[in-house]
DRENPABA-721591 format. One record per atom (N, C-alpha, C): residue in one letter; atom name; x, y, z. Coordinates in steps of 0.001 Angstrom, whole numbers. Example, Ala and Ser with C-alpha at 12.3 -4.5 7.8 and 13.67 -1.06 7.14 Angstrom:
! residues 2
LONU, rest, atom, px, py, pz
LONU, a, N, 13190, -5690, 7800;
LONU, a, CA, 12300, -4500, 7800;
LONU, a, C, 13200, -3300, 7800;
LONU, s, N, 12850, -2250, 7080;
LONU, s, CA, 13670, -1060, 7140;
LONU, s, C, 12900, 30, 7870;
END
This chain:
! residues 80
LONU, rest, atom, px, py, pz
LONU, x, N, 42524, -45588, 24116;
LONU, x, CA, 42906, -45258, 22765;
LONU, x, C, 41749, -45623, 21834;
LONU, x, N, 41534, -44571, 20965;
LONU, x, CA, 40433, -44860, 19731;
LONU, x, C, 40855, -45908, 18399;
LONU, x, N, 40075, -46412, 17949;
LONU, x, CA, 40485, -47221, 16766;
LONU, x, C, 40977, -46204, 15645;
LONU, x, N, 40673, -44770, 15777;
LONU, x, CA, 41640, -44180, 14830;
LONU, x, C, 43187, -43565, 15223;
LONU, x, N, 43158, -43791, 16664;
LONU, x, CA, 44085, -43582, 17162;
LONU, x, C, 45207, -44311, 16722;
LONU, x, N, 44847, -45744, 17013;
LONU, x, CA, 45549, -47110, 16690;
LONU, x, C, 46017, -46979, 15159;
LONU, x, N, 44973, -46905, 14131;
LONU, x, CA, 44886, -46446, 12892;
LONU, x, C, 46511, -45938, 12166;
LONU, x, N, 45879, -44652, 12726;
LONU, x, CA, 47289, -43434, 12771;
LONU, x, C, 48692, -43979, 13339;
LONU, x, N, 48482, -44269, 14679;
LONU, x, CA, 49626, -44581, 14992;
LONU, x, C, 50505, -46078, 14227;
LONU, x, N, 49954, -46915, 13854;
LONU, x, CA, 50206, -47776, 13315;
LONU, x, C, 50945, -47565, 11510;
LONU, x, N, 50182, -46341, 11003;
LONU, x, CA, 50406, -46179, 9763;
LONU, x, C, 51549, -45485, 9966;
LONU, x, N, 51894, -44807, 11267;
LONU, x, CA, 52702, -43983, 11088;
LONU, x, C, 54327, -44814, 11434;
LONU, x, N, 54720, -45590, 12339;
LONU, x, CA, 55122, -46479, 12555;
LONU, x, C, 55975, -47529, 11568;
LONU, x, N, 54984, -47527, 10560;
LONU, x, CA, 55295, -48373, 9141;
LONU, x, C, 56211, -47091, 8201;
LONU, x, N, 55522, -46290, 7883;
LONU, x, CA, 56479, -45152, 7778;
LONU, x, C, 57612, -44698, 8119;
LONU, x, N, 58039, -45002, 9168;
LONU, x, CA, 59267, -45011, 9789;
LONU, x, C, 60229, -46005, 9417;
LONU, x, N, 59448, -47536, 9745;
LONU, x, CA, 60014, -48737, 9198;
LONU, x, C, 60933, -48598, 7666;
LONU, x, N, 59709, -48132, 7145;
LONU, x, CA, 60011, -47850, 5254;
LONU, x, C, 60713, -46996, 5206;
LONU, x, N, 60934, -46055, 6141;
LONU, x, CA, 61656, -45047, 5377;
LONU, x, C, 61233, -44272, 4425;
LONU, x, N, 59759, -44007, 4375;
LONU, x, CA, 59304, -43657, 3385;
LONU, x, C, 58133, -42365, 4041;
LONU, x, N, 58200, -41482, 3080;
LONU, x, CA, 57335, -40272, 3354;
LONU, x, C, 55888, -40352, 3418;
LONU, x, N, 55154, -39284, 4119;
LONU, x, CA, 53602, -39063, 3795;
LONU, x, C, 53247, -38642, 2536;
LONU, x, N, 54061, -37648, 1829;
LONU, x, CA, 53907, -37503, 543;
LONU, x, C, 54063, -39043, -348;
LONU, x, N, 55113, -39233, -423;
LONU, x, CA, 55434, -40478, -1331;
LONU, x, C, 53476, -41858, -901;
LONU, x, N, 53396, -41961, 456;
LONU, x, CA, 52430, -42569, 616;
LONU, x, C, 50881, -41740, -86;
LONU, x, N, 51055, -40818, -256;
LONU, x, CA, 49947, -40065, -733;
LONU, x, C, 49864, -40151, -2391;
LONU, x, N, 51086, -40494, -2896;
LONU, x, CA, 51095, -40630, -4098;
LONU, x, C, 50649, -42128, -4114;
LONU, x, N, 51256, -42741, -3498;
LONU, x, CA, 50955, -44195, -3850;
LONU, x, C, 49334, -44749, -3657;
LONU, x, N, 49021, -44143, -2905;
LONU, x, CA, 47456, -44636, -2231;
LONU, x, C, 46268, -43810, -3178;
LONU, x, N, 47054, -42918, -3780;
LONU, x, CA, 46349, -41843, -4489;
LONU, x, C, 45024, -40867, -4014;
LONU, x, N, 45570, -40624, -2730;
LONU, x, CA, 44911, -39994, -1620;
LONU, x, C, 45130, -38492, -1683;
LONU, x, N, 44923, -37485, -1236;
LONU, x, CA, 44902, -36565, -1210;
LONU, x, C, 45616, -36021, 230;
LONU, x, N, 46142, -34914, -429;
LONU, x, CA, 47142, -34276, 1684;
LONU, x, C, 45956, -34189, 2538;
LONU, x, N, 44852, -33199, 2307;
LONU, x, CA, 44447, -33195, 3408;
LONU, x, C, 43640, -34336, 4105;
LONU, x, N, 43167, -35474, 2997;
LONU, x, CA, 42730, -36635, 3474;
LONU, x, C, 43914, -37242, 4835;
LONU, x, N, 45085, -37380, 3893;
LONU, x, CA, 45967, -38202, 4527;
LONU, x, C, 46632, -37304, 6222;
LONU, x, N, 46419, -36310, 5888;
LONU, x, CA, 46312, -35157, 7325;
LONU, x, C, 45291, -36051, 7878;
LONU, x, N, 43882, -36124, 8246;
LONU, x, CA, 43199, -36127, 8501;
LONU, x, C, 43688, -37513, 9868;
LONU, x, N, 44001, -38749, 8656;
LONU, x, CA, 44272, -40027, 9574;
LONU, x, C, 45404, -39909, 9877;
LONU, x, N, 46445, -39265, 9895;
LONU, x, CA, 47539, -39371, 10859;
LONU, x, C, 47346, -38697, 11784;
LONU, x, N, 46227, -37823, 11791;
LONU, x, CA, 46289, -36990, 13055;
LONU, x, C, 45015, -37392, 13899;
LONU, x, N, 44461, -38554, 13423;
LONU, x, CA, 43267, -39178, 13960;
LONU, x, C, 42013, -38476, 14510;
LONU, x, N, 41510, -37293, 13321;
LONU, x, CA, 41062, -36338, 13679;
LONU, x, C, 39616, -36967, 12702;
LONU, x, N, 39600, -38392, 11593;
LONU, x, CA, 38293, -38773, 11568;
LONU, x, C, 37750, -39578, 12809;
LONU, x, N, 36378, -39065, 12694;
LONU, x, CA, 36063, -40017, 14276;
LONU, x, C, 35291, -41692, 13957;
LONU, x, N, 35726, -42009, 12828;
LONU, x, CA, 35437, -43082, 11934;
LONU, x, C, 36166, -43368, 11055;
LONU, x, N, 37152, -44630, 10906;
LONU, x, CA, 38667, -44692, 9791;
LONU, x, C, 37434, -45275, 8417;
LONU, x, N, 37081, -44738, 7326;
LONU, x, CA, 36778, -45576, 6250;
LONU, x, C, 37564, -46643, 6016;
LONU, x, N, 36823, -47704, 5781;
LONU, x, CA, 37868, -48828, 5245;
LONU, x, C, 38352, -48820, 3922;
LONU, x, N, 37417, -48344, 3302;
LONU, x, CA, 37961, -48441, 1733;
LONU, x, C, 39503, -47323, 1581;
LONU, x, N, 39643, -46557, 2429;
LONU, x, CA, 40332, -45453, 2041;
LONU, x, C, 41729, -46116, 3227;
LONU, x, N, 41363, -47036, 4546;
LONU, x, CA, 42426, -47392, 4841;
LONU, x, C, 42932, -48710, 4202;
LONU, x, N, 42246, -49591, 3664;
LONU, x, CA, 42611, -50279, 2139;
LONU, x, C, 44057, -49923, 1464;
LONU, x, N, 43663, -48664, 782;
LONU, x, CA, 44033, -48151, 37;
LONU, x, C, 45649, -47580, 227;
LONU, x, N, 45646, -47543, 1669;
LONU, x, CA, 46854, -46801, 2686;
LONU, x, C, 47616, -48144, 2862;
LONU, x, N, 46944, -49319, 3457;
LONU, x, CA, 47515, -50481, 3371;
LONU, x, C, 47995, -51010, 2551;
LONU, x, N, 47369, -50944, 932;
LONU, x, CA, 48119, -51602, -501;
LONU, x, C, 49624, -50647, -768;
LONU, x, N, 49547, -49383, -260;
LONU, x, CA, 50245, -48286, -895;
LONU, x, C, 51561, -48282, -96;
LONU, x, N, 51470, -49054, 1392;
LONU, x, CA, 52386, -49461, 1995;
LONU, x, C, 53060, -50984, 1835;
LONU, x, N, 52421, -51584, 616;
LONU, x, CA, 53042, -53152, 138;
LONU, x, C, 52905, -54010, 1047;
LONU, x, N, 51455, -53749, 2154;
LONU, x, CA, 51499, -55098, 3077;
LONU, x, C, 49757, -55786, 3012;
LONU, x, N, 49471, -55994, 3290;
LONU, x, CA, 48335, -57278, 3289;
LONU, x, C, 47625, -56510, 4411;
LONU, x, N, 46346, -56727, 4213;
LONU, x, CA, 45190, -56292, 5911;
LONU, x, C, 45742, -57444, 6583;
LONU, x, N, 46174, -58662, 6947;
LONU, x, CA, 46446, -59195, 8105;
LONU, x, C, 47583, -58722, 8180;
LONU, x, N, 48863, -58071, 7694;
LONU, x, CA, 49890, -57516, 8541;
LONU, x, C, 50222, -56252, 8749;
LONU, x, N, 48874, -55324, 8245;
LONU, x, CA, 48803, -54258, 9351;
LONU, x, C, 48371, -54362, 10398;
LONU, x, N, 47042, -55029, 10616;
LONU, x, CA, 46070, -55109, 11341;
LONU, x, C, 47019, -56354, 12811;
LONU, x, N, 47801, -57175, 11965;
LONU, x, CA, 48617, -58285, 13004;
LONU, x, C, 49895, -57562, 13722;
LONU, x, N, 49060, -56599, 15165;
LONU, x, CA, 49637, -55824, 15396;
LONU, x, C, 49669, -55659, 17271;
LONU, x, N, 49865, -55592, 18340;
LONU, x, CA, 49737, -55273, 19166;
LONU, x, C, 48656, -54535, 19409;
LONU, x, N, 49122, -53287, 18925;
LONU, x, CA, 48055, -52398, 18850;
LONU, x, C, 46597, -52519, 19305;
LONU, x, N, 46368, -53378, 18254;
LONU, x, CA, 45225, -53447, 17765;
LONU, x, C, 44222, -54886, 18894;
LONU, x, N, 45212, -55508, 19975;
LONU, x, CA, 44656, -56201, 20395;
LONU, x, C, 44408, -55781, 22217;
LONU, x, N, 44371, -54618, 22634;
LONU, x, CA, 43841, -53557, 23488;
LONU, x, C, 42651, -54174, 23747;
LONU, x, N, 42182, -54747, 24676;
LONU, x, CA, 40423, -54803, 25060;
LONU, x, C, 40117, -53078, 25132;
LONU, x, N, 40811, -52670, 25525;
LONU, x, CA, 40115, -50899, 25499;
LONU, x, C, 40239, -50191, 24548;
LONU, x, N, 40426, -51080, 23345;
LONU, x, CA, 40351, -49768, 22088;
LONU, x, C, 39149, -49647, 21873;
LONU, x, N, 38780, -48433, 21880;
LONU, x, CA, 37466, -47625, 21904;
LONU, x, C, 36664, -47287, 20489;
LONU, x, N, 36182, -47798, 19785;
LONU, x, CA, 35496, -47991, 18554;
LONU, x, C, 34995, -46218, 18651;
LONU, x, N, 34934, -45719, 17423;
LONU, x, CA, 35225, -43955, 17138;
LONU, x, C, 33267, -44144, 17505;
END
C-alpha cells in the first residue's frame, strides 16, 4: 500500500465515522472537488501536506489523531 493509499483510505473512513459528506468536507477544508477527487482516489502520487492539513482541521481532529492510526504503521507502506 502507498502512503496515498493509506491517505485516502483513512480520510475516507473518518467520513463514515462523521457521518459526514465529501462535499460538506470540501466546504470545510475549502478545497476544491476535483482536488478532493484526486486524494480519495489516491490518484496524487505525492499527498501535499499543506493541503492534507487542511483535510485534517476540516475533519475537527489533530495530525496525531489522524495519523494515530494502524494504517499508517505498515513497515510496507510504500512512500509515493
Amino acid at each position: 500500500m502507498t502512503l496515498s493509499d493509506a491517505v485516502s483510505k483513512r480520510i475516507r473512513e473518518i467520513l463514515n465515522e462523521k457521518n459526514m459528506t465529501q462535499y460538506r468536507l470540501e466546504q470545510n477544508a475549502g478545497i476544491s472537488h476535483s482536488t478532493m477527487n484526486c486524494f480519495l482516489n489516491a490518484r496524487y502520487k505525492s499527498c501535499n501536506l499543506t493541503t492534507v492539513v487542511l483535510i485534517i482541521r476540516a475533519l475537527g481532529m489533530t495530525i496525531a489523531e489522524f495519523f494515530d492510526d494502524p494504517i499508517f504503521e505498515s513497515d510496507d507502506l510504500k512512500i509515493d
